[in-house]
N, C-alpha and C positions, 0 to 999 in steps of 0.2 A: 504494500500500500504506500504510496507516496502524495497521499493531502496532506498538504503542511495545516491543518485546523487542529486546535485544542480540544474541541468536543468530539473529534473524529478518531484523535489518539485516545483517550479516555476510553470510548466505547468501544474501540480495538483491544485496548489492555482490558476491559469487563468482561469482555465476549471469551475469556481463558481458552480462546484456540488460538493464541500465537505463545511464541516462546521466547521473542524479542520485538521492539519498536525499532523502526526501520526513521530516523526522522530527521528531519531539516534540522543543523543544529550549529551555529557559529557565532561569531562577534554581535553581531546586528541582528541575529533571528534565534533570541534566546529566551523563547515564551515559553520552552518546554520546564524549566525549572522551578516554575511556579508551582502546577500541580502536574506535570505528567511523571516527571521523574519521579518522586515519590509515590507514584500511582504503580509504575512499573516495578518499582524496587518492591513496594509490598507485596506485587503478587509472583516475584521472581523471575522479571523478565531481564533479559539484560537490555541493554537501550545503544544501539548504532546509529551512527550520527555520521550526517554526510551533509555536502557543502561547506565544509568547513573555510572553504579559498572563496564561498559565494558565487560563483560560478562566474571566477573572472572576477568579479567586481572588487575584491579585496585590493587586489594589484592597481585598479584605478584609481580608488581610494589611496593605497600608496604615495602613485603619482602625485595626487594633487595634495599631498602632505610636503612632498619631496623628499618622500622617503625611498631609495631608490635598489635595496637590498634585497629582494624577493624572496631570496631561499631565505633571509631570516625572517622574512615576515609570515613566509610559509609555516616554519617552523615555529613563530606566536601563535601562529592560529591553533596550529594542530594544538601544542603544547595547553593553551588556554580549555579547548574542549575538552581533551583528558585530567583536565584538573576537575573537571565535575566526576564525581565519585560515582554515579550512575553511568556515565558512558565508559560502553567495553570495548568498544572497537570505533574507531574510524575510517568512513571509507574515503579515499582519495582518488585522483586518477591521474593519470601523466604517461606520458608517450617519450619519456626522457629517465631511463635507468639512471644516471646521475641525481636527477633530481628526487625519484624514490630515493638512492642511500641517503642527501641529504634530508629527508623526511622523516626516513625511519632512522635518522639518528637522535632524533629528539627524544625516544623511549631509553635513553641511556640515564635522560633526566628530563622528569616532564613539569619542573617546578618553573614555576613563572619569577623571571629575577625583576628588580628594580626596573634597569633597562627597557624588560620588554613590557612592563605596564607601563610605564612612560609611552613607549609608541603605540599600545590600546588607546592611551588615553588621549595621546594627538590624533590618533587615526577615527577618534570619535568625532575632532573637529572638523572633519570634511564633510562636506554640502553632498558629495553621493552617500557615505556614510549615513547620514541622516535622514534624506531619505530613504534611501533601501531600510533600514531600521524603521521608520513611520511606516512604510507599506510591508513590512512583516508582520510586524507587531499588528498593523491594522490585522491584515491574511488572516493570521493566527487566532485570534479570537474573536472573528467572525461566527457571528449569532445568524 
């Protein structure tokens, strides 16, 4: 299932026919920690989370920060989503073996330092950031 809504994860994890949430989950589109996470975790699902790069839009965001480091911004993001205690896996994609090792070397240490909440916290100052962020947030808990 991939509707990124709140009331749709919910009644995925109630309906006890899955054995994990498959779900929208990054910087900007972080509605699930309100109540899904905790919804999953009680009835022991694990919780995969994909988008984490935004599908591109991360990297634009970058841009207009001028922040210009990809692989380590790549590596906040991921780093950021496995610090919620509820995701088990992230999925990613990339057509660049290079750029998986540098990915999967963030599970070496998935602690978020100084540094990289500094660049969350400028990468929130960007005018795409914020929208993308208002039209998720809207998405997601749509009634």
């Amino acid at each position: 299932m991939t509707i990124s809504r709140e009331d749709t994860y919910l009644t995925q994890i109630d309906s006890n026919a899955f054995d994990a949430v498959y779900i929208n989950f990054n910087l900007a589109d972080y509605g699930p920690i309100r109540k899904v996470f905790s919804a999953a975790t009680e009835k022991g699902l694990g919780v995969i989370s994909r988008e984490a790069f935004m599908k591109g839009q991360l990297f634009k965001m970058a841009d207009e920060i001028g922040f210009a480091n990809r692989s380590k911004l790549a590596q906040i993001a991921l780093k950021w989503n496995l610090s919620h205690e509820a995701v088990a896996t992230v999925i990613i994609g990339t057509n660049n073996p290079e750029h998986l090792k540098k990915n999967l070397s963030v599970l070496n240490n998935i602690n978020l330092t100084d540094e990289d909440n500094h660049v969350i916290e400028t990468l929130k100052t960007s005018e795409i950031y914020q929208t993308y962020e208002t039209n998720k947030i809207r998405e997601f808990y749509q009634d």
